[in-house]
N, C-alpha and C positions, 0 to 999 in steps of 0.2 A: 495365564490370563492376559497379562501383555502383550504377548505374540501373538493372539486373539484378537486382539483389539485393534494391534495394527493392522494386522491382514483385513480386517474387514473395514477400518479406515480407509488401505490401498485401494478397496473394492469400492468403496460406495465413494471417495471424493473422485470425483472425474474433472476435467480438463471444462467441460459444459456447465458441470455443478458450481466448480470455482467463480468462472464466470457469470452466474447466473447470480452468486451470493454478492459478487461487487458489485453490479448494475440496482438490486436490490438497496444493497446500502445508499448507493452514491442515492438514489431516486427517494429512498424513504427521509437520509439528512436533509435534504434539503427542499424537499415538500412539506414534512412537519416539523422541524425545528429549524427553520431561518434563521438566521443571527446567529447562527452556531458553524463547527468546522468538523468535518471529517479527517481524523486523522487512520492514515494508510498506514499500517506497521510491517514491512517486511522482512524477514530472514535472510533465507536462501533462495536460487533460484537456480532452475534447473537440474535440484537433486533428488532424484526418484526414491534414494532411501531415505529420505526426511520427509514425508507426504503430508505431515500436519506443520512444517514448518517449510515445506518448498512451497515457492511457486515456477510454473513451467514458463520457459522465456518468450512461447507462443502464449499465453495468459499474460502476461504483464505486461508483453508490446499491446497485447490488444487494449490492457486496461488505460493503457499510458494514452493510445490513439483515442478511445471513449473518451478521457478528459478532454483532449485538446480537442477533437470533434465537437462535443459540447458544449463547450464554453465554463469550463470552470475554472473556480480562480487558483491556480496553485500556489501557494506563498510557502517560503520559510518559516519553520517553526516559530524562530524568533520574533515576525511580524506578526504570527499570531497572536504571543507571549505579550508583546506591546498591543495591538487591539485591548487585548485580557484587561490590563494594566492601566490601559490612559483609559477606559471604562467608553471605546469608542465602539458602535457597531460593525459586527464581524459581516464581511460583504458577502449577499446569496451567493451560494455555491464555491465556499471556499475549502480548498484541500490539502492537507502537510501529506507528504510523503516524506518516513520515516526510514530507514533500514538498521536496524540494531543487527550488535556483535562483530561487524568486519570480517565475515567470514569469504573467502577465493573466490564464492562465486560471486559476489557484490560485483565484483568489476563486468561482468554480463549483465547485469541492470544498467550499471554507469552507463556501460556503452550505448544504450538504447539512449537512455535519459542525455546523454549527448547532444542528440539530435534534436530536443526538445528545445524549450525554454523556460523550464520545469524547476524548479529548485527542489531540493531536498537535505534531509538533517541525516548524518551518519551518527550513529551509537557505537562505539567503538571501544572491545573491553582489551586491558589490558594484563599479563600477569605479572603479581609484584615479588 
């Protein structure tokens, strides 16, 4: 059933589709919930056997280019965490990118997100 599942996950998310579900999000946060923040959660990037946890490094430049095209506000988790806290309103169109677990390909996001001026929060597991 699993190998079922995947295969036809590989089949129906497409490169169009991904894209199509962030433009979605980014557009539906912050037309009906203002004063709220999008957060970006990503994994991996670039890994074609991980299809519901990759994203492809042509999907997330373009997603990275949409923000900054845009105009939205990307902050640090932690500026959000304090908005949260000092009970101040969260600015139209603001967005945390996330990357949980530290996995090899993280460093091919970095590199895009380099070029930005983009902050973002690492999740990073370790074994004990």
């Amino acid at each position: 059933m699993y190998r079922g599942l995947k295969t036809l996950l590989k089949q129906t998310i497409s490169t169009g589709m991904i894209t199509a579900v962030f433009l979605l999000i980014t557009s539906i946060s912050n037309t009906l919930y203002a004063g709220y923040a999008t957060i970006f959660i990503y994994h991996k990037f670039g890994e074609d056997r991980y299809p519901t946890t990759s994203v492809s490094i042509k999907d997330f430049t373009k997603q990275m280019e949409y923000l900054k095209k845009n105009g939205y506000n990307v902050i640090h988790l932690s500026k959000l965490v304090d908005y949260i806290q000092r009970g101040e309103e969260i600015p139209e169109k603001t967005v945390v990118i996330t990357i949980d677990d530290g996995y090899k390909s993280t460093m091919k996001a970095y590199r895009i997100l380099k070029g930005t001026t983009f902050p973002l929060q690492f999740f990073c597991m370790q074994k004990v």
